[in-house]
DOMI-610985 format. One record per atom (N, C-alpha, C): residue in three letters; chain; atom name; z, y, x. Coordinates in nm, 3 decimals. Layout:
<rs>
R, Ala, A, CA, Z, Y, X
...
</rs>
This chain:
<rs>
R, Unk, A, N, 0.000, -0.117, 0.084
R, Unk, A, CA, 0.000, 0.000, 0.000
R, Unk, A, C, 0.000, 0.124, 0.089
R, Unk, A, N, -0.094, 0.203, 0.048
R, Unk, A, CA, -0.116, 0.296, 0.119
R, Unk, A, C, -0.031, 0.439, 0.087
R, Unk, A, N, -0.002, 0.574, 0.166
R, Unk, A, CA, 0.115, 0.661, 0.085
R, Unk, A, C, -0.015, 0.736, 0.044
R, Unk, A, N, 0.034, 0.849, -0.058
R, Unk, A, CA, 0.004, 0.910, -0.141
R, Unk, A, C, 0.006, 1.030, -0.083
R, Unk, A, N, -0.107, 1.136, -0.052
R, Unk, A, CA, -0.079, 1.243, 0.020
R, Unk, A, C, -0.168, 1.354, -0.136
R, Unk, A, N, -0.058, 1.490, -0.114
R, Unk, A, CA, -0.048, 1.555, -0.273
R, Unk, A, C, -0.026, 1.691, -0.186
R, Unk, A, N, -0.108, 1.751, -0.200
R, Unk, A, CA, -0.076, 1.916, -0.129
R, Unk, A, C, -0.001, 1.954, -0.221
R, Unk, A, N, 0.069, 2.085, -0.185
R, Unk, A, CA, 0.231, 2.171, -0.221
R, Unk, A, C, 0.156, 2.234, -0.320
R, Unk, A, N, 0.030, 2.294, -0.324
R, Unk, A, CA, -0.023, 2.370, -0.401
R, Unk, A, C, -0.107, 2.295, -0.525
R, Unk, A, N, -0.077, 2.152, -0.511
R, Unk, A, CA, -0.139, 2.104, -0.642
R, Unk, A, C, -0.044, 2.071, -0.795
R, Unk, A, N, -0.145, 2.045, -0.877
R, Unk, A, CA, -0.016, 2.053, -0.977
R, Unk, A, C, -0.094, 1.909, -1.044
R, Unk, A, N, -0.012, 1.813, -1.057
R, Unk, A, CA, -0.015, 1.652, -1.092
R, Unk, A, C, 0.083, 1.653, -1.234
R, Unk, A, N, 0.033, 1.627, -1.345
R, Unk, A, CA, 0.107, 1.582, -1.467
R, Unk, A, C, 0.163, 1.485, -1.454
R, Unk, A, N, 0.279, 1.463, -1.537
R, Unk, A, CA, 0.344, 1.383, -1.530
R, Unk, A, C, 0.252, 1.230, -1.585
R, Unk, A, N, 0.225, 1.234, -1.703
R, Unk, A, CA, 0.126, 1.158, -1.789
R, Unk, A, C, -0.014, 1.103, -1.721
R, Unk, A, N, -0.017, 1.170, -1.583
R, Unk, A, CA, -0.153, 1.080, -1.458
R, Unk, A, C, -0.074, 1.003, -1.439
R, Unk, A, N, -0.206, 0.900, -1.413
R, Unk, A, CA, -0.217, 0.785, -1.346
R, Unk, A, C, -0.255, 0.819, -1.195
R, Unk, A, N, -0.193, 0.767, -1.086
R, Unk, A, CA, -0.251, 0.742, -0.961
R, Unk, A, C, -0.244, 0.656, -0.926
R, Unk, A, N, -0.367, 0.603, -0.816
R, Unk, A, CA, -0.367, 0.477, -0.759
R, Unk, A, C, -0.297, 0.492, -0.593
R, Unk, A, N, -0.331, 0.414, -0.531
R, Unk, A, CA, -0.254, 0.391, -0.404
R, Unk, A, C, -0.395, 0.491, -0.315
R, Unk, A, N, -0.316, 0.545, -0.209
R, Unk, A, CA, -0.386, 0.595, -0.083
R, Unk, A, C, -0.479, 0.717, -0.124
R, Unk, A, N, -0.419, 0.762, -0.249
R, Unk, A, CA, -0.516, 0.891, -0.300
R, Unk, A, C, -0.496, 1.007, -0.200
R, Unk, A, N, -0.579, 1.159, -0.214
R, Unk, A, CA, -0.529, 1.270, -0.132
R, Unk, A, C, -0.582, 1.355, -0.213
R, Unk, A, N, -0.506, 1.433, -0.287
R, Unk, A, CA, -0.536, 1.547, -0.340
R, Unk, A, C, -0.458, 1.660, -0.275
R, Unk, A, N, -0.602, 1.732, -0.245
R, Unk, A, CA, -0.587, 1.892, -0.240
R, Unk, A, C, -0.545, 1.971, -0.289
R, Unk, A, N, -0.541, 2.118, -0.204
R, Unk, A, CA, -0.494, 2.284, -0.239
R, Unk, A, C, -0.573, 2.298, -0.383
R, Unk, A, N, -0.439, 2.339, -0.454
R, Unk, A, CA, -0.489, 2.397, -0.584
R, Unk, A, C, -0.559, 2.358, -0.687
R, Unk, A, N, -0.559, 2.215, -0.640
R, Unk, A, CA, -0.609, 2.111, -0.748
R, Unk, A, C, -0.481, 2.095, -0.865
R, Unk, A, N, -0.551, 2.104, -1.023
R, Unk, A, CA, -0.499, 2.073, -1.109
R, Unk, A, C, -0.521, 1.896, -1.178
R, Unk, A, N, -0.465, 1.812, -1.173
R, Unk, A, CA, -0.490, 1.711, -1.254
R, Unk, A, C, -0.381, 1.688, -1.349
R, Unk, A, N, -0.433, 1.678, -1.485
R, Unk, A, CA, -0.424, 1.662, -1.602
R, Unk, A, C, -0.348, 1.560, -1.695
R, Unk, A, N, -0.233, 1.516, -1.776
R, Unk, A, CA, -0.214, 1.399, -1.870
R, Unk, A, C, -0.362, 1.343, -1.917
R, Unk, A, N, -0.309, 1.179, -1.843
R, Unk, A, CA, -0.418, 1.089, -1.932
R, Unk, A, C, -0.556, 1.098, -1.847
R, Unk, A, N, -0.546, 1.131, -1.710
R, Unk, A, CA, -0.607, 1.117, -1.564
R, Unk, A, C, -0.562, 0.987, -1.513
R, Unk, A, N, -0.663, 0.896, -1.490
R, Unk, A, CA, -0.671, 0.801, -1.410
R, Unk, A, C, -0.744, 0.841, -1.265
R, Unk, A, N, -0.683, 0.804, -1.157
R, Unk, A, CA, -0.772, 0.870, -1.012
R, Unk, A, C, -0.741, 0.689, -0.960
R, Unk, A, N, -0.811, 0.628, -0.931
R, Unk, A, CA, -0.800, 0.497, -0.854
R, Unk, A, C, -0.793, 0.488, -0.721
R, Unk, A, N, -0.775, 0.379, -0.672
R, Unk, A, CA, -0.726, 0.347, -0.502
R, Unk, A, C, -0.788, 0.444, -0.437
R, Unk, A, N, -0.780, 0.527, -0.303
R, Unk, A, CA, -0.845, 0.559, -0.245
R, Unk, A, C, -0.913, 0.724, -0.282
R, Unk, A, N, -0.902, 0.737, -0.370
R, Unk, A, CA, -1.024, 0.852, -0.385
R, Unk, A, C, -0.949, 1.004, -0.361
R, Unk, A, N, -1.032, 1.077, -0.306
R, Unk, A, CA, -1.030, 1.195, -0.262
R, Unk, A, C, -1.028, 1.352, -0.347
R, Unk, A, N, -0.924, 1.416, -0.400
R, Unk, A, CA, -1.000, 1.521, -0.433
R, Unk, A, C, -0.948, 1.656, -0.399
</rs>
């Protein structure tokens, strides 16, 4: 299992789904009822 890297400036709902080894970026908003799977980048 890979860690989960989440910049300070993003904002993650409680109600997402994440998968393992994701990396979300500055100022990214993700949403309730967001699925992001293994790996992916945003």
């Amino acid at each position: 299992m890979s860690a989960n890297i989440i910049h300070p400036t993003a904002i993650v709902a409680a109600g997402a789904s994440l998968g393992d080894g994701i990396e979300i970026g500055a100022h990214a908003i993700i949403d309730d009822n967001v699925n992001i799977d293994d790996g992916c980048r945003i």
